[in-house]
LUMDRENTI-229434 format. One record per atom (N, C-alpha, C): z, y, x. Coordinates in steps of 0.02 Angstrom, whole numbers, padded with zeros to 5 digits, always signed. Atoms other than C-alpha are relative to their C-alpha. Last residue first. Layout:
LUMDRENTI-229434
ZYX/...
END
This chain:
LUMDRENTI-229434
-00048-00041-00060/+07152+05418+05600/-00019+00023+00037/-00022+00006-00074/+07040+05288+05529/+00077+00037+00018/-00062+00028-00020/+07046+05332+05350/+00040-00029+00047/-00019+00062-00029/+06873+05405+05315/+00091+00005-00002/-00020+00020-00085/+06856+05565+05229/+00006-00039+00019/-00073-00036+00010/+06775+05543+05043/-00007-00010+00097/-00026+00038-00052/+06594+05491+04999/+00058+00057+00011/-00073-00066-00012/+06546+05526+04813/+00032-00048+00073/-00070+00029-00020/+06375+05433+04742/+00068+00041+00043/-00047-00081-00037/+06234+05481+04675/+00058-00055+00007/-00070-00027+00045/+06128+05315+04636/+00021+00035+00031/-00050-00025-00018/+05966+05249+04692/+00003+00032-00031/-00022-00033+00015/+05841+05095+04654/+00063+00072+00046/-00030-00046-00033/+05710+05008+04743/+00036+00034-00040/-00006-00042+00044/+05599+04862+04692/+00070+00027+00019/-00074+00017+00035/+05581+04769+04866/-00013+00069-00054/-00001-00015+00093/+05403+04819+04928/+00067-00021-00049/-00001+00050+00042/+05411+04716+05092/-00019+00019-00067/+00052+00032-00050/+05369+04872+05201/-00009-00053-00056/+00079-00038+00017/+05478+04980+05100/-00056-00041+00002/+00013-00006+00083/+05634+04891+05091/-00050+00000-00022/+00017+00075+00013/+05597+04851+05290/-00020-00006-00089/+00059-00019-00006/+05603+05059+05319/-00040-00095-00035/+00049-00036+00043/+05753+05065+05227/-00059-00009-00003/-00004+00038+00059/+05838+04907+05308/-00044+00026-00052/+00046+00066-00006/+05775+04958+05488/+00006-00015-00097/+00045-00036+00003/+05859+05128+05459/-00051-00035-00002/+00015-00039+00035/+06029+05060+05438/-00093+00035-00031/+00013+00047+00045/+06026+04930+05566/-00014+00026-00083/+00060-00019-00010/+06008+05068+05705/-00038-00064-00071/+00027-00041+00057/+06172+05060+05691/-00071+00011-00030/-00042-00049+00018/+06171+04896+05789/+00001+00058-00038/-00053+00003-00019/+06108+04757+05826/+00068+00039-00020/-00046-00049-00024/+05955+04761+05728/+00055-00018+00007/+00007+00031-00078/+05852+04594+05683/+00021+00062+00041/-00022-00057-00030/+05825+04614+05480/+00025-00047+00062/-00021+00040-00070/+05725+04475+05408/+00017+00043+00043/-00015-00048-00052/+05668+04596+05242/+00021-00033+00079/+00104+00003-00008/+05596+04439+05148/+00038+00073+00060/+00041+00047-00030/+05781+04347+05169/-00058+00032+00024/-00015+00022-00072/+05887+04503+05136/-00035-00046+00039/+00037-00056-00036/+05791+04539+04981/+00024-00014+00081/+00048+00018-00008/+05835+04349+04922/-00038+00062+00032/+00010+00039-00081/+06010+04388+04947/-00081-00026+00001/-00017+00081+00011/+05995+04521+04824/+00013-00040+00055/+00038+00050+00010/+06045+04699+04859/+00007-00061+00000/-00005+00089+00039/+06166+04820+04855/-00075-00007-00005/+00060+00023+00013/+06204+04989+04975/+00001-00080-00045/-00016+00037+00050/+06352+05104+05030/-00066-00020-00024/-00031+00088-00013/+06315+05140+05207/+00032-00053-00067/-00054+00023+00033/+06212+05302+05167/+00016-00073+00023/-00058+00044-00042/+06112+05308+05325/+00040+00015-00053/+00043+00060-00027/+05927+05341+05218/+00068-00017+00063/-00068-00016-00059/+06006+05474+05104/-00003-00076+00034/-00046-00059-00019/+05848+05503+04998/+00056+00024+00017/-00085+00034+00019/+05751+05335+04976/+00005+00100+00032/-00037-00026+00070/+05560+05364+04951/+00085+00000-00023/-00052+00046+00006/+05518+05237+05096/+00025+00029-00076/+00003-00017+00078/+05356+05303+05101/+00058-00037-00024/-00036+00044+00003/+05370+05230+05308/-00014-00008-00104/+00036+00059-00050/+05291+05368+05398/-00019-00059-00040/+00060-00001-00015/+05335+05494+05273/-00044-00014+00022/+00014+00010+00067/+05488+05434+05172/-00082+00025+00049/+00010+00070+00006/+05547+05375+05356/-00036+00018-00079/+00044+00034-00070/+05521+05559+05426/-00004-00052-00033/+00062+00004-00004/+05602+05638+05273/-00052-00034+00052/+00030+00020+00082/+05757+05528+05258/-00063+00009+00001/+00016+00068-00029/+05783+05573+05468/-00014-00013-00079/+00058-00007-00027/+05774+05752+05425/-00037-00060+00037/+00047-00040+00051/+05890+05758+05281/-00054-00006+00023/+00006+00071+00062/+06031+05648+05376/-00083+00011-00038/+00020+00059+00017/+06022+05749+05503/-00029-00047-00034/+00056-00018-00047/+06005+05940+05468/-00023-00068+00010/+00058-00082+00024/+06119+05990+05324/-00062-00016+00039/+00002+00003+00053/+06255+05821+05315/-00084+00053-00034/+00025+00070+00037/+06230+05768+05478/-00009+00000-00062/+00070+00018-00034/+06242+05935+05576/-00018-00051-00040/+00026-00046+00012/+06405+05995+05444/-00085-00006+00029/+00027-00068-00044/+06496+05833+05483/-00056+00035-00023/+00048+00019-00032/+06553+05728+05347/-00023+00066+00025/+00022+00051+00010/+06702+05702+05230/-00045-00033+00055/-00034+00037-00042/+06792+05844+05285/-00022-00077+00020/+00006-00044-00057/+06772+05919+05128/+00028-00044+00047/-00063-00030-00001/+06711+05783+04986/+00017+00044+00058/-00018+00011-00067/+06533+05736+04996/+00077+00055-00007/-00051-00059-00011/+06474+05738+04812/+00023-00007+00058/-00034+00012+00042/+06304+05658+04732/+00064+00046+00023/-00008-00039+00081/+06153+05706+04757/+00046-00021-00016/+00021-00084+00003/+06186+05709+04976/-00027+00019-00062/-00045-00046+00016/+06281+05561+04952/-00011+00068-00004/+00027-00067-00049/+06154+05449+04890/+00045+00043-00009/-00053-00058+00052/+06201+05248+04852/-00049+00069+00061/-00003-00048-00068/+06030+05129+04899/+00070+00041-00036/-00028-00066+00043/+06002+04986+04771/+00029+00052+00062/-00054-00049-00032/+05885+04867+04816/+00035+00051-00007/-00017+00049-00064/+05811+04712+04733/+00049+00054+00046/+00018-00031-00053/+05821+04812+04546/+00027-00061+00071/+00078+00046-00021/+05804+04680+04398/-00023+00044+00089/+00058-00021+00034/+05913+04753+04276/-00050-00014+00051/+00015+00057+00077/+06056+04635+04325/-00060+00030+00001/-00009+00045-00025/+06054+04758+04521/-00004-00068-00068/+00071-00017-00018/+06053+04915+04422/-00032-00085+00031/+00054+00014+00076/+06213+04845+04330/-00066+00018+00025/+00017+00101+00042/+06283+04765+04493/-00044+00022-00073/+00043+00045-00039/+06270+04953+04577/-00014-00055-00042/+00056-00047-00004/+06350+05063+04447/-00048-00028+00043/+00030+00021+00052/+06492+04927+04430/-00070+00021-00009/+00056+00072-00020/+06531+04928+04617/-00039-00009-00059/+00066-00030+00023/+06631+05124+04600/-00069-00074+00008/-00003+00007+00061/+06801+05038+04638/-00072+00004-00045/+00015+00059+00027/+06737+05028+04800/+00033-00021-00068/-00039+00014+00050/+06735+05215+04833/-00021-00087-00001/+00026+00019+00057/+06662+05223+04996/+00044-00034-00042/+00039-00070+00002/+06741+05328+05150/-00037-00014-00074/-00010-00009+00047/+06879+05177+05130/-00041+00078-00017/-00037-00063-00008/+06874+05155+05307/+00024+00025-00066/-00068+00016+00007/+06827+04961+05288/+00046+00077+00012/-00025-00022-00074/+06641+05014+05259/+00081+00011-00010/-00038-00058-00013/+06524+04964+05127/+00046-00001+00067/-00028-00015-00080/+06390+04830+05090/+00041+00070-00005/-00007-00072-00009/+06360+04759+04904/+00034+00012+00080/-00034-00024-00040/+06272+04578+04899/+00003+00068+00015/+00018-00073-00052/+06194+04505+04775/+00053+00025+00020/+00069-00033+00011/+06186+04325+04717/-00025+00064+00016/-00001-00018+00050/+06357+04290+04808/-00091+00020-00015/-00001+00065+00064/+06410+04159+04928/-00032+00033-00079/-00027-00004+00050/+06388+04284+05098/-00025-00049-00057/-00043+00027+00019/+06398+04213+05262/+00001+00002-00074/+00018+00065-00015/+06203+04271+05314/+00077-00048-00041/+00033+00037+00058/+06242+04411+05240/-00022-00045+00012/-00009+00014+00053/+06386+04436+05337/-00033-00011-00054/-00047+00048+00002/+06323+04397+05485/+00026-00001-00061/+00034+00074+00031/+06209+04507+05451/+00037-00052+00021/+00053+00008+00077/+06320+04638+05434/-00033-00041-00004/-00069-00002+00040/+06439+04613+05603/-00043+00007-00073/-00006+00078-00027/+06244+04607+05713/+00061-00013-00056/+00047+00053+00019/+06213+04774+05653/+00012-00075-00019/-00013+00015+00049/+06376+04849+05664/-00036-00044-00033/+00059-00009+00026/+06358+04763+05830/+00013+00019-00055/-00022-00046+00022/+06483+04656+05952/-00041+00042-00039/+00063-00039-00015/+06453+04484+05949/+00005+00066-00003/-00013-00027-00057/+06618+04402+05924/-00055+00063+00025/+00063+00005-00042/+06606+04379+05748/+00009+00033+00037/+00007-00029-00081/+06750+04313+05644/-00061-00002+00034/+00035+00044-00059/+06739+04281+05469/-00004+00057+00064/-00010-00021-00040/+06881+04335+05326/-00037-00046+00056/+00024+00059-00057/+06879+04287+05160/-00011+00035+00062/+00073+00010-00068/+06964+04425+05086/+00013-00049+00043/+00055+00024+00030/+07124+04390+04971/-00069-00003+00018/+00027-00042+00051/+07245+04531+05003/-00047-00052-00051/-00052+00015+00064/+07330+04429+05123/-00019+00027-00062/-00024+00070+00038/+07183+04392+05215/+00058-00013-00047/+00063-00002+00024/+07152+04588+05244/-00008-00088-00042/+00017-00042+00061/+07289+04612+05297/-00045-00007-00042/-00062+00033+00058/+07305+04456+05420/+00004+00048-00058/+00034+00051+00017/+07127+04507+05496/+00057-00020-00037/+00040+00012+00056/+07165+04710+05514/-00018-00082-00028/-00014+00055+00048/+07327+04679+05606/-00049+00011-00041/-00073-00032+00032/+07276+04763+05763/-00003-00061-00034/-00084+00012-00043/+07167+04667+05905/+00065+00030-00060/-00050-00032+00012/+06989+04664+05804/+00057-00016+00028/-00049-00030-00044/+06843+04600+05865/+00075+00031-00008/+00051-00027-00066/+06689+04613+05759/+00055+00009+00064/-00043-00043-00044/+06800+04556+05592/-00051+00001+00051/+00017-00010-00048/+06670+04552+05443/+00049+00008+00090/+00001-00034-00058/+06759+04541+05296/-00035-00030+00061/+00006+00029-00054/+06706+04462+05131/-00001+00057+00068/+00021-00056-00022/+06755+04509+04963/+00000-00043+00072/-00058+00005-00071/+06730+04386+04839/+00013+00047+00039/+00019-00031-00051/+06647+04374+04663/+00043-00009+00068/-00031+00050-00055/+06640+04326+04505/-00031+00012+00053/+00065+00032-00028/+06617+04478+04387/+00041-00039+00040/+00021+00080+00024/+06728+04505+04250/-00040-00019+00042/+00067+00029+00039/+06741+04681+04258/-00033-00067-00017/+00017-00018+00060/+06908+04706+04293/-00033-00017-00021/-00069+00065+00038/+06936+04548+04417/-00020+00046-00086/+00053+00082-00021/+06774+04630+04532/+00045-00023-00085/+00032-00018+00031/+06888+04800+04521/-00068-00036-00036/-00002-00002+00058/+07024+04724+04576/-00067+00023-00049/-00008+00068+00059/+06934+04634+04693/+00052+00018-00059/+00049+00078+00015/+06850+04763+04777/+00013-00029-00044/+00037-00030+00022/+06998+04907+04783/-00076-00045-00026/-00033+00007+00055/+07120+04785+04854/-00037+00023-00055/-00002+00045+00030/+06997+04763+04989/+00019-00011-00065/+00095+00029+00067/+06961+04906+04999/-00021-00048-00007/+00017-00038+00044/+07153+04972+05024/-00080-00009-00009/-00032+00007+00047/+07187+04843+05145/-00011+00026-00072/+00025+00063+00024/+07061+04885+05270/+00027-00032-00082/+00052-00004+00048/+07127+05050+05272/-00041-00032-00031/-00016-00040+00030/+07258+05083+05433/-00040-00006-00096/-00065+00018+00023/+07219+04919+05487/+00028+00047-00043/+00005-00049+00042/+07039+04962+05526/+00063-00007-00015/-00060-00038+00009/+07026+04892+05706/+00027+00042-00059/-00014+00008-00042/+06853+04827+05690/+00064+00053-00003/-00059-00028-00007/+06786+04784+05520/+00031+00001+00082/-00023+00021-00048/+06610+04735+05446/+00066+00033+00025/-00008-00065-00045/+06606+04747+05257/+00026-00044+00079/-00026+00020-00051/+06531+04634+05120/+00011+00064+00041/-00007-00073-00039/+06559+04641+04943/+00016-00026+00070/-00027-00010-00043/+06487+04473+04869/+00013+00080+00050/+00000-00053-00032/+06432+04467+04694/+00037-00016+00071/+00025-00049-00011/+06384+04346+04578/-00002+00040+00045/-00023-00081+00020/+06457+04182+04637/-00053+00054-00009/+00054-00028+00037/+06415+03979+04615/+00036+00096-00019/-00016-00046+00078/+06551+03892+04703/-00054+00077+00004/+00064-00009+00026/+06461+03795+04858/+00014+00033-00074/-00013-00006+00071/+06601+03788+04987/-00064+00020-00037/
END
């Protein structure tokens, strides 16, 4: 298909059943409010519950990738995706996806990457372990802003937008989580114009 879209929300998904549903629904209404044209595109990596019929009834395009990888399950999807920029999140519903407008408008104004940050913005209780939130997260940001001048300040947030043309010059080649830290340090390397936003991560929805 070759219909001409703004936005593609992509997320990879493995057993989310409990939650899939809810960001999807969360996506495209919130896509439908604002007028943007758009899709939401899942990632399955495997899944045995009912995340792939939920998720298709909702309206997500839905591609299967055997490969296992969050890595590998993301670029696949930007490799699949139809939209001029592409927002990434996570079928747990840990990221508001109502919250997409705050991205796409940085994203018009000309930014290639938009990073979300939960450590200025609000980490609900429960949200995120006490080592990751005080010691991790904080001390892997500074290392890559110092090696790397990455300048980003919550460098495994998983809520993130960019173009598909940043995805091209960045040529990401991580399998797996480790896909996170490649994207920052790649941002950098390439020079992609760089924005970030506070943002509010909640408890997952796994179970």
């Amino acid at each position: 298909m070759s219909e001409e879209l703004e936005l593609s929300v992509v997320m990879p998904c493995l057993n989310e059943e409990k939650s899939v549903g809810i960001c999807v629904e969360k996506a495209r209404s919130t896509m439908e409010r604002l007028g943007i044209a758009g899709e939401v595109l899942i990632v399955d990596n495997g899944s045995t519950d009912r995340s792939v019929q939920i998720a298709q009834s909702l309206g997500a395009r839905v591609v299967r990738h055997d490969l296992k990888g969050y890595g590998n399950a993301l670029r696949r999807g930007f490799a699949e995706a139809r939209g001029r920029y592409i927002i990434m999140a996570d079928c747990d519903d840990s990221y508001d996806l109502s919250d997409l407008e705050r991205f796409v408008v940085k994203l018009r104004e000309g930014a290639e990457f938009v990073m979300g940050n939960r450590l200025k913005g609000e980490i609900k209780p429960g949200a995120m372990k006490w080592l990751h939130r005080w010691v991790g997260n904080p001390l892997l940001s500074w290392f890559l802003n110092v090696v790397f001048k990455t300048e980003i300040g919550d460098s495994h947030c998983g809520m993130r937008g960019f173009t598909t043309s940043a995805v091209s010059r960045m040529n990401l080649k991580m399998p797996g989580m480790e896909l996170a830290s490649e994207m920052v340090i790649k941002s950098s390397l390439v020079k992609l114009k760089t924005a970030e936003i506070p943002i509010t991560l909640w408890p997952d929805k796994r179970g």
